[in-house]
N, C-alpha and C positions, 0 to 999 in steps of 0.2 A: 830657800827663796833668794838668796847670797845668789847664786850661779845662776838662776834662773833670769834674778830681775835687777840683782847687782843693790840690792836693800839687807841690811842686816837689823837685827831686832835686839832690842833689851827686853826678856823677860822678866816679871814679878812675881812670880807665886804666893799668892798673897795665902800663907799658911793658917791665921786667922781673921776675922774680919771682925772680931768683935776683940782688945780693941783692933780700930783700922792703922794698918801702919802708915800713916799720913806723909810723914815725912822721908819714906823710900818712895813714894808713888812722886810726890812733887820734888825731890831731886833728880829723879827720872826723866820726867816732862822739863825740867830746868836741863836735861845733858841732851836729851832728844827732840825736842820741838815739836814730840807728839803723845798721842795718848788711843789706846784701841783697847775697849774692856772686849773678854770676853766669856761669858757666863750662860750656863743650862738654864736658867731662871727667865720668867718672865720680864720682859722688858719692864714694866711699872713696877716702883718701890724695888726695885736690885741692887744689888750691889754696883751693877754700873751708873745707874742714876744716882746713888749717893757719893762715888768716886767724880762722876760728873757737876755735881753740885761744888766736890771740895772743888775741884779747878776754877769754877767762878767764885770763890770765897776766899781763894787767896791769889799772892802773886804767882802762883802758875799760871793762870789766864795769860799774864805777859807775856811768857818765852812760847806760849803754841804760835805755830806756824800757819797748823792747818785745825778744821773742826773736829773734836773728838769724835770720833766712829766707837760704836756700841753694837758687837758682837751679841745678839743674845737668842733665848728658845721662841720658838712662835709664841705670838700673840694668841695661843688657841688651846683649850685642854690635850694632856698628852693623849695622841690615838692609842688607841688599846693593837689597830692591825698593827702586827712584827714590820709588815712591809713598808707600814707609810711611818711609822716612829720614828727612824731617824733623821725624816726631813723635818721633824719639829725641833730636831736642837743644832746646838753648831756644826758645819762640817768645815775642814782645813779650805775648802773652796773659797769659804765665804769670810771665812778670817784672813785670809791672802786678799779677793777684792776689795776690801777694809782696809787692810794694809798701803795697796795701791791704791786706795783712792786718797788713804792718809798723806801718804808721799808725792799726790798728784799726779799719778801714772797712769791713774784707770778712772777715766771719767763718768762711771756707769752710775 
């Protein structure tokens, strides 16, 4: 994305979630001025919505720039067709327009 859009990313690999490592994700948002979950799971009750809860709960709220973007799987039971299952979860497309929109670049 570097070469493409001239954006570079700080990755999380959040190894456990339970407990959540609170305070790599909000030193992160304190060094970047943003925040992009992105997760297979259903939008409601995810792990992105509880990552999004901590930033209005503490002072990470202050340093965002821009709105948290949340990456996640359709809102819809997984399809059973091979063909159409992989539009129900994330693909790099859509993590990238996430990205630009987080950075203000892609106003979609």
């Amino acid at each position: 994305m570097r070469e493409q859009h001239g954006i570079s990313a700080e990755v999380i690999n959040l190894r456990s979630i339970r407990p959540l490592d609170r305070k790599t994700i909000i030193d992160s948002v304190k060094k970047t001025n943003r925040l992009i979950t992105v997760e297979d799971g259903w939008p409601q009750s995810g792990v992105g919505a509880e990552i999004c809860a901590l930033m209005m709960e503490t002072s990470a709220f202050d340093y965002l720039d821009a709105p948290v973007e949340r990456v996640t799987g359709a809102d819809v039971p997984t399809p059973y067709s091979i063909t159409i299952e992989p539009l129900a979860f994330p693909r790099p497309d859509v993590v990238v327009d996430a990205a630009l929109r987080a950075c203000y670049r892609n106003k979609k």
